[in-house]
C-alpha positions, 0 to 999 in steps of 0.5 A: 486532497491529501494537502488539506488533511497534512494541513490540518494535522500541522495545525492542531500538532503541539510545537514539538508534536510529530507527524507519523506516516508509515506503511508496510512494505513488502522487500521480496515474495509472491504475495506482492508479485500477485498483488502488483499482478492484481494492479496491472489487471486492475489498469488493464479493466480500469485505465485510471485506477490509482493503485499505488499509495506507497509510490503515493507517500514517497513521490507526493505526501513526503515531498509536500512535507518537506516543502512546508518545513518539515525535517522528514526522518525514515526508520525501518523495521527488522524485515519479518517473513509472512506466509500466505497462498494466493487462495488467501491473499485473493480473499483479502483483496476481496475483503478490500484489506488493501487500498489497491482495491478501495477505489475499484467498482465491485465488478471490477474487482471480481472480474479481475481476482477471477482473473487472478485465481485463473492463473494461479489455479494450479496453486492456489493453496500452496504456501508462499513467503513474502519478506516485509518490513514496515517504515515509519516516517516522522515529520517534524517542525522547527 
């Protein structure tokens, strides 16, 4: 599915135009942790839950570029630190912020932050750091 929309953007680029990818990626945390726990449990009730779009972008989407010509350029931001509770990140998993959830029935996505909040029902608002940065990715044609 994603081959026809990279298709698409190349078409309508200019011939100097550049493709720009990106996506946050968090370096260190709870936050993450809870959310790569959120996946595993996800898995667990739904064994072909496609969780992962970063692991998406940098083993299929960039790959895919490459092979069509593209000249793939990487570039970081300064990591910055968020602070969260798990109380909040299960709200934004239940609010589907984040494409881990996008896929999953609605009943599979309560049962599992129930889960979630089980675990960490002793800490549920006690605040946690999670380091992040957020990537670009440029993809550029001769």
């Amino acid at each position: 599915q994603y081959q026809e929309v990279l298709a698409e953007a190349r078409r309508v680029l200019r011939p100097d135009g550049c493709l720009l990818l990106g996506n946050n990626q968090p370096t260190s945390g709870h936050p993450h942790t809870l959310r790569q726990r959120f996946v595993e449990r996800a898995r667990a009730h739904r064994p072909q839950h496609r969780a992962n779009r970063i692991q998406s972008l940098q083993q299929d989407v960039l790959p895919h570029l490459q092979k069509s010509g593209a000249y793939i350029e990487a570039r970081s931001t300064s990591p910055w630190q968020m602070w969260r509770t798990p109380r909040e990140e299960i709200e934004l998993l239940r609010q589907r912020v984040f494409s881990v959830t996008w896929d999953l029935p609605q009943e599979t996505l309560e049962a599992v932050l129930a889960e979630i909040a089980a675990e960490h029902e002793s800490a549920l608002d006690r605040p946690l750091c999670q380091e992040q940065n957020f990537v670009w990715f440029s993809a550029t044609w001769d």
